[in-house]
MOPAC internal coordinates of N, CA, C and O (Angstrom, degrees):
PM7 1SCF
backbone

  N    0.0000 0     0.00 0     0.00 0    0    0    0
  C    1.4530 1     0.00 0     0.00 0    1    0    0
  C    1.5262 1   109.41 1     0.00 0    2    1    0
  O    1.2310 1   119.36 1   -55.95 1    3    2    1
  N    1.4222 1   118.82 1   124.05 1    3    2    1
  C    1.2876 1   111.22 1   169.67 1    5    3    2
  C    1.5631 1   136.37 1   -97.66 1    6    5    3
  O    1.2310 1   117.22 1   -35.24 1    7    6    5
  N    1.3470 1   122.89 1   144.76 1    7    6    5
  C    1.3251 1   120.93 1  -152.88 1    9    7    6
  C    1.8249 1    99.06 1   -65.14 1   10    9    7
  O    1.2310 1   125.65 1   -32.59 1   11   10    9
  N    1.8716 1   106.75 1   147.41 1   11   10    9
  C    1.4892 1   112.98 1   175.35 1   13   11   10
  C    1.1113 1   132.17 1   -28.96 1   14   13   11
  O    1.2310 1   126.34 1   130.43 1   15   14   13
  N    1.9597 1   105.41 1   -49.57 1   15   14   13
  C    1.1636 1   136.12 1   179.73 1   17   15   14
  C    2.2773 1   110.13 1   -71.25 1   18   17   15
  O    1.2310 1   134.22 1   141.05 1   19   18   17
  N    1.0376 1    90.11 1   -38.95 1   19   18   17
  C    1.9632 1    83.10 1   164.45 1   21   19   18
  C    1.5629 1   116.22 1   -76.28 1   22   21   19
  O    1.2310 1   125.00 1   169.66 1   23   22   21
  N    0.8473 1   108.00 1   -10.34 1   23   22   21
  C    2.1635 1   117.47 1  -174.91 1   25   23   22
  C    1.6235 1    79.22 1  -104.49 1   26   25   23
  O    1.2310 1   101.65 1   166.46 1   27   26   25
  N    1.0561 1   151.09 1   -13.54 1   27   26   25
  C    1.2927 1   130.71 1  -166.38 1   29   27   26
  C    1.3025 1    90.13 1   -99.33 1   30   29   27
  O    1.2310 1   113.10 1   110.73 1   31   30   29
  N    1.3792 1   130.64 1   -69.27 1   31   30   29
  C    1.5431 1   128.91 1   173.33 1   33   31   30
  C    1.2187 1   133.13 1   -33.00 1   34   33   31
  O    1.2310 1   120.66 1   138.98 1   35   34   33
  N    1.4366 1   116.34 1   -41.02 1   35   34   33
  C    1.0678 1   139.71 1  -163.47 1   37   35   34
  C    2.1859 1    92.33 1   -72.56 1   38   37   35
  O    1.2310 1   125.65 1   120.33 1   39   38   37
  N    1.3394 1   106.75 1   -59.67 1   39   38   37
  C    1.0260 1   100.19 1   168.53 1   41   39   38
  C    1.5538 1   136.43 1   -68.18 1   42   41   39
  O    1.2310 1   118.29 1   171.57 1   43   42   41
  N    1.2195 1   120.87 1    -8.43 1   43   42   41
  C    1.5460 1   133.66 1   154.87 1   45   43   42
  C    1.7012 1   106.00 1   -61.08 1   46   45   43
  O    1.2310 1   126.58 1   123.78 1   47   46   45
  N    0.9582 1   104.95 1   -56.22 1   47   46   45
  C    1.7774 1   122.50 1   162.97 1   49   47   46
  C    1.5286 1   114.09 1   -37.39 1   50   49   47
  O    1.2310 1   116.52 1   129.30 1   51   50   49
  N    1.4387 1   124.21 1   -50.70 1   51   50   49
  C    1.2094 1   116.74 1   169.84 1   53   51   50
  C    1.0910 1   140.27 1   -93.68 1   54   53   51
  O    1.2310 1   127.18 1  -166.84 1   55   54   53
  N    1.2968 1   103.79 1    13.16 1   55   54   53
  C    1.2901 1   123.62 1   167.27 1   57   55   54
  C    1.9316 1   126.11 1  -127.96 1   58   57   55
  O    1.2310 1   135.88 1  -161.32 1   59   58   57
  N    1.3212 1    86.86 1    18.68 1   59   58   57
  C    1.9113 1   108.28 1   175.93 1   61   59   58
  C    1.3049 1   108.03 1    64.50 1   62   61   59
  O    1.2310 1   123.34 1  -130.71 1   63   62   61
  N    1.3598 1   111.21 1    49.29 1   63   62   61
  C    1.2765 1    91.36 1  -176.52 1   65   63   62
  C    1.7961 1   110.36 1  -153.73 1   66   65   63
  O    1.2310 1   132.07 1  -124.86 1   67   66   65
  N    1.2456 1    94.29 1    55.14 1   67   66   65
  C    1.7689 1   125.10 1  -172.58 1   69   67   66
  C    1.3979 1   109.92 1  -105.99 1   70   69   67
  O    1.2310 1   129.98 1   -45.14 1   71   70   69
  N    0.7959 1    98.36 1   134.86 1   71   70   69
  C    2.1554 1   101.61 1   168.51 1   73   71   70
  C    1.5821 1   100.06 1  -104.90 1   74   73   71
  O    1.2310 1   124.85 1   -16.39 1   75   74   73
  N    1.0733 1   108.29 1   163.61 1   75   74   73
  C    1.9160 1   122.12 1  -178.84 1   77   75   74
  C    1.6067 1    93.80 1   -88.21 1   78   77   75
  O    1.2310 1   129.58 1   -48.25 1   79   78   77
  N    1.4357 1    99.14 1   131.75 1   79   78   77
  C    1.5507 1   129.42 1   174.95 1   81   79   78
  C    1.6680 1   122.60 1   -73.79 1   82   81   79
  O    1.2310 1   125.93 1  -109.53 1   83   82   81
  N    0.9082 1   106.20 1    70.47 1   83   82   81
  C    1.5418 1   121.66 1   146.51 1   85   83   82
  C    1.8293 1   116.33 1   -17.14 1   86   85   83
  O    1.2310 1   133.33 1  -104.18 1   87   86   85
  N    1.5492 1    91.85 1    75.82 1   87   86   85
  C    1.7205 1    89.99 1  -177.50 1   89   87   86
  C    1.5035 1   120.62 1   -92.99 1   90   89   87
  O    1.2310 1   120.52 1  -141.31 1   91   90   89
  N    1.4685 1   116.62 1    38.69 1   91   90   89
  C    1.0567 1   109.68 1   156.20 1   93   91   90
  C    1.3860 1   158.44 1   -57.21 1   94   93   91
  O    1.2310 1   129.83 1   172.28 1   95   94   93
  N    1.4181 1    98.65 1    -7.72 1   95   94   93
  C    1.4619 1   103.29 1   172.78 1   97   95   94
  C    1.8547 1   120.57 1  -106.32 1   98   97   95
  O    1.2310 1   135.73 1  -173.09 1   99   98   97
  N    1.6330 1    87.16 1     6.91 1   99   98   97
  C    1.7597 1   106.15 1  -169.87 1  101   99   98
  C    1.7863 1    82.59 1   -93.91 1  102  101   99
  O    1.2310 1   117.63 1  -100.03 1  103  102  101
  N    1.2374 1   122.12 1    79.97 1  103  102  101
  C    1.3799 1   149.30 1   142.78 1  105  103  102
  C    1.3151 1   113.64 1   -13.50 1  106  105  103
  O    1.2310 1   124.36 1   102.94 1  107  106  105
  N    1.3942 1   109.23 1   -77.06 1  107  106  105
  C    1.5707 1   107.14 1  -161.34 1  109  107  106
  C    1.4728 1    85.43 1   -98.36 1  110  109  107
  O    1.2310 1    99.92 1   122.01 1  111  110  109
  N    1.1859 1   153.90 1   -57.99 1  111  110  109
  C    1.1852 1   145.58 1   156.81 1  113  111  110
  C    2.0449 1   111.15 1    15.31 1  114  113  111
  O    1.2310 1   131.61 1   108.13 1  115  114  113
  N    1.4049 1    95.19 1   -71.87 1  115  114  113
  C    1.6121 1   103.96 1  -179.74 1  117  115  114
  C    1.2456 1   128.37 1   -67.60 1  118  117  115
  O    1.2310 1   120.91 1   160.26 1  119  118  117
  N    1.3739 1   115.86 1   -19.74 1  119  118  117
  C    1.0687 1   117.84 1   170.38 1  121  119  118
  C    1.5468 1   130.40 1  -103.54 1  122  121  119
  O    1.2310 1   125.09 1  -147.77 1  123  122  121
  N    1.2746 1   107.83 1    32.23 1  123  122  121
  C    1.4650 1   126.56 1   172.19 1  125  123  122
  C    1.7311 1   108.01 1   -70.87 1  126  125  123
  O    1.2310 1   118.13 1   145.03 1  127  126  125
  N    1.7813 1   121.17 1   -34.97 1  127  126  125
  C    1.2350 1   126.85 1  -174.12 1  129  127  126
  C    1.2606 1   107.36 1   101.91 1  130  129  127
  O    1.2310 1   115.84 1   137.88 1  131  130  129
  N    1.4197 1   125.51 1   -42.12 1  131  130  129
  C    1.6418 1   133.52 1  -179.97 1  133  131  130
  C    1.3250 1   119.05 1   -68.59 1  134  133  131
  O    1.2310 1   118.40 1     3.07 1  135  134  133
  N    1.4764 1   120.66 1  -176.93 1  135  134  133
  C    1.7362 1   115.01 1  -170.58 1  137  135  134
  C    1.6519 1    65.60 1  -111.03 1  138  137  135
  O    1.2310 1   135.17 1   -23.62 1  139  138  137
  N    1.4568 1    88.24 1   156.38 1  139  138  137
  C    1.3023 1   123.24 1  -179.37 1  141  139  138
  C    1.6686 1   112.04 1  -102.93 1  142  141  139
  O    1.2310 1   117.59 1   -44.72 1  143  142  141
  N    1.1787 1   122.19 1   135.28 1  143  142  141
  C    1.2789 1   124.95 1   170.56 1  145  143  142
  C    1.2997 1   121.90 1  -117.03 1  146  145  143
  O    1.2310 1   119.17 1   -17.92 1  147  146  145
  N    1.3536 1   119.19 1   162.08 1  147  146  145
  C    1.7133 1   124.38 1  -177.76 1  149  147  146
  C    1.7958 1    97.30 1   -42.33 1  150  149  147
  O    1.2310 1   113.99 1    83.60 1  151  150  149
  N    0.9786 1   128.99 1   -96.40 1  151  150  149
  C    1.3596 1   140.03 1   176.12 1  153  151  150
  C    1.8918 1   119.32 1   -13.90 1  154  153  151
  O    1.2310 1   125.35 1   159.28 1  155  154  153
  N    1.5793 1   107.33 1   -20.72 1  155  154  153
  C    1.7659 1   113.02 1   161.52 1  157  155  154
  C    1.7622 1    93.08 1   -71.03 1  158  157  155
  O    1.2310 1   126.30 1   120.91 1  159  158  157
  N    1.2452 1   105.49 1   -59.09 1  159  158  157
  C    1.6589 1    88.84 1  -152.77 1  161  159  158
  C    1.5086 1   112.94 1   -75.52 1  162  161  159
  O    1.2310 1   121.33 1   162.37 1  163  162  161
  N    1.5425 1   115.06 1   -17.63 1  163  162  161
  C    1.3070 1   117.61 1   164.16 1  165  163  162
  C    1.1399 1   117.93 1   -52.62 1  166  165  163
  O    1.2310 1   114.05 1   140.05 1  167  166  165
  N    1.7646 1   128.86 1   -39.95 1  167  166  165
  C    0.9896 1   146.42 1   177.32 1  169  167  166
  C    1.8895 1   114.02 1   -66.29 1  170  169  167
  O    1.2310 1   135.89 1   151.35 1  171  170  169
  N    1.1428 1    86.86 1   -28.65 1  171  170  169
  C    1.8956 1    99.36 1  -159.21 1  173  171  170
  C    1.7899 1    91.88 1   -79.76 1  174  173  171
  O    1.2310 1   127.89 1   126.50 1  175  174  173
  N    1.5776 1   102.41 1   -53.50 1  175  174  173
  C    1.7810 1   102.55 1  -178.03 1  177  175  174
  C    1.6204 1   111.74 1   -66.85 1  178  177  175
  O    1.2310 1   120.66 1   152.97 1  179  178  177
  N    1.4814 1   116.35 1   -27.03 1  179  178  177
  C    1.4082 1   107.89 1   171.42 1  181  179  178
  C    1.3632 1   113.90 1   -51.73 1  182  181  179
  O    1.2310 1   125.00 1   147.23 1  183  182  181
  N    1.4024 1   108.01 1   -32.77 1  183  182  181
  C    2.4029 1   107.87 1  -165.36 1  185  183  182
  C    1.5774 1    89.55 1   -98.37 1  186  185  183
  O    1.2310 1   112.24 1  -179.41 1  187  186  185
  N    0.8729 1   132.25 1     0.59 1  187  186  185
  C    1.5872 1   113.97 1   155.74 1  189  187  186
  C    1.2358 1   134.18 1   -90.73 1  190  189  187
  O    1.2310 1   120.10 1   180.00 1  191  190  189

């Protein structure tokens, strides 16, 4: 199930009208070393 707030973006997205996500507060997220893709943080808000 995906969180309200990712179906909300997602549709800003299909209609051009998204700003770039500022993942600063995705903590452990950043410090993996790797580039991060849509599908980490989809993944990351699902285990919270």
């Amino acid at each position: 199930m995906k969180s309200v707030g990712i179906d909300y973006n997602e549709r800003k997205n299909e209609l051009s009208k998204s700003q770039l996500l500022k993942a600063k507060n995705f903590r452990v997220l950043r410090h993996s070393g790797e580039e991060l893709s849509k599908v980490d943080y989809i993944n990351y808000m699902v285990t919270i």
